[in-house]
N, C-alpha and C positions, 0 to 999 in steps of 0.2 A: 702465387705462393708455391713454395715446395712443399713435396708430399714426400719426402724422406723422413724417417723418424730422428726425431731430435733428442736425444740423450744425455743429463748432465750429471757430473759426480761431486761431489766432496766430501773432505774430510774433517771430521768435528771432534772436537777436545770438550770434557766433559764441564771446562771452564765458562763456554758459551754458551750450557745450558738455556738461559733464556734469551737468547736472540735467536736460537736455532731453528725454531718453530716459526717464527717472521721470514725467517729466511731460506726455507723449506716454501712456503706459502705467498714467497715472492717466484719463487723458480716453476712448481709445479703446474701452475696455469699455460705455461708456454712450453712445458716439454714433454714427450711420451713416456718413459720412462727415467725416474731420476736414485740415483745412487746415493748412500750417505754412509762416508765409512767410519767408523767410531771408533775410536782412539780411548783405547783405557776406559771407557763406560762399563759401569758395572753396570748398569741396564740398557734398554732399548727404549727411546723416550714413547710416550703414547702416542705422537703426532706423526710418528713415522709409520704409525698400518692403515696405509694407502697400498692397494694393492699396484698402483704405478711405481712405488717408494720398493728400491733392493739395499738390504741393508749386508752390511758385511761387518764384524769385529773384528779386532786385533787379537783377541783370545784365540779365534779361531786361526788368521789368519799373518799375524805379526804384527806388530809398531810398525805401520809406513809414514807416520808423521803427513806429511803433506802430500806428499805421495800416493797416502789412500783414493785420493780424489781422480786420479788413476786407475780405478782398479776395474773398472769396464768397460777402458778405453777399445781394448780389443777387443770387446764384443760387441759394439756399436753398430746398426748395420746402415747408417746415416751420417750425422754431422752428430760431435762431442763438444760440450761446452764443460769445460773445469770450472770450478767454481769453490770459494772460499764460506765458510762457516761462520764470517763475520761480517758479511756484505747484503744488503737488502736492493734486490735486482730492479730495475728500471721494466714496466709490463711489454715493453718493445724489445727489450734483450736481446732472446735470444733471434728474434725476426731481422734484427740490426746485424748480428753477427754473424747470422747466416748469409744475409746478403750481400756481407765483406765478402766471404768466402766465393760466393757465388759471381758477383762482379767482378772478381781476382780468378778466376779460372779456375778455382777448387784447388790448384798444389801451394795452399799457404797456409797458415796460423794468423787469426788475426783475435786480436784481442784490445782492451781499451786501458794496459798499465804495462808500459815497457822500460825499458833499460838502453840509453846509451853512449858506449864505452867511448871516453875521452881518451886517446892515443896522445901519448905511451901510456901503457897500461900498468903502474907497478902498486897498484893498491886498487881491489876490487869498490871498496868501498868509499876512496874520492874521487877514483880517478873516471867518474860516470856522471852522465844526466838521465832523473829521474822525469818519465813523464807518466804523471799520476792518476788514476782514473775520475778522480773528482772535478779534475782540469779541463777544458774545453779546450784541443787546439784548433787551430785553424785549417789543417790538412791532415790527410792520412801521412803516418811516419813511418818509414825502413828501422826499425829498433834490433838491438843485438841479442835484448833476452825477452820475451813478455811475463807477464804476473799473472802466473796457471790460476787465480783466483779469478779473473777475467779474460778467459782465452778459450779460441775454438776450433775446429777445423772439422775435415769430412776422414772420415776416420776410413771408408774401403780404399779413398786415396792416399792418405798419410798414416800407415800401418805405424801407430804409437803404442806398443805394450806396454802395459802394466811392470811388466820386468825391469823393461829400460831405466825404470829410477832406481838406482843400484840403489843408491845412500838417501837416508829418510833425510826431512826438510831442506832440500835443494833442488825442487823439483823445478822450480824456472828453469837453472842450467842444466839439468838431463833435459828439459822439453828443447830448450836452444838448441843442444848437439845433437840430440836423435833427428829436430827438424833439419838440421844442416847437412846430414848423412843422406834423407831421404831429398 
């Protein structure tokens, strides 16, 4: 096993209120420290004071929309798993996705809902295949975008700020081009 700490983030719309706790309680058992950034919450839900749980607002800190789930990427001092407010995590997870990482030599993103682009490209939204994370394939896939709701990497090798998502909910194609840079 690795003995790096495992860190994951996401952000929560005050919509999902009650799946959020399930899905806090799916992620917490398999990581060190876990993020949750709250998007227009007028409170802080009570499930969140675990002293492992960093919470962050948007009052404080802006609207990043999907983005938020970024917001500790750079201070990760291990591997980062992003992670979605509407997803109830498999207890092998994060062990699974680390071992992508780790089997792939650490300079990748890997993750289990990606995107890929049918050439010619003149409409983002047919001109793609979708593979989904509820889908079993057969093989690991080269994809052009992953779904930062299901994605991870070693953060002291793939320096991914928080900044890099210039524009809230688009956070797949900032994660694409910042990993394509690095």
């Amino acid at each position: 096993r690795w003995r790096e700490q495992v860190w994951a983030g996401l952000a929560a719309i005050p919509g999902r209120r009650e799946i959020l706790g399930r899905v806090v309680a799916s992620l917490l058992p398999q990581v060190d420290r876990l993020g949750v950034y709250l998007n227009g919450w007028e409170d802080v839900p009570a499930g969140l004071a675990d002293p492992r749980i960093m919470v962050a607002r948007s009052q404080e800190s802006g609207d990043r929309g999907d983005a938020g789930k970024m917001f500790w990427a750079d201070e990760a001092p291990g591997y980062y798993l992003s992670c979605d407010d509407d997803i109830l995590y498999p207890p092998d997870y994060a062990e699974r996705l680390v071992e992508g990482i780790r089997s792939r030599g650490g300079r990748v993103v890997v993750g289990c809902h990606g995107v890929l682009l049918l050439e010619p490209v003149s409409c983002y939204r047919k001109d793609r295949r979708v593979l989904r994370f509820g889908s079993a394939l057969a093989e690991d896939t080269q994809v052009h975008l992953l779904g930062t709701g299901a994605a991870a990497w070693h953060a002291p090798t793939l320096r991914i700020s928080r900044d890099a998502f210039r524009v809230p909910n688009m956070a797949d194609v900032w994660l694409a081009a910042f990993g394509q840079e690095q």
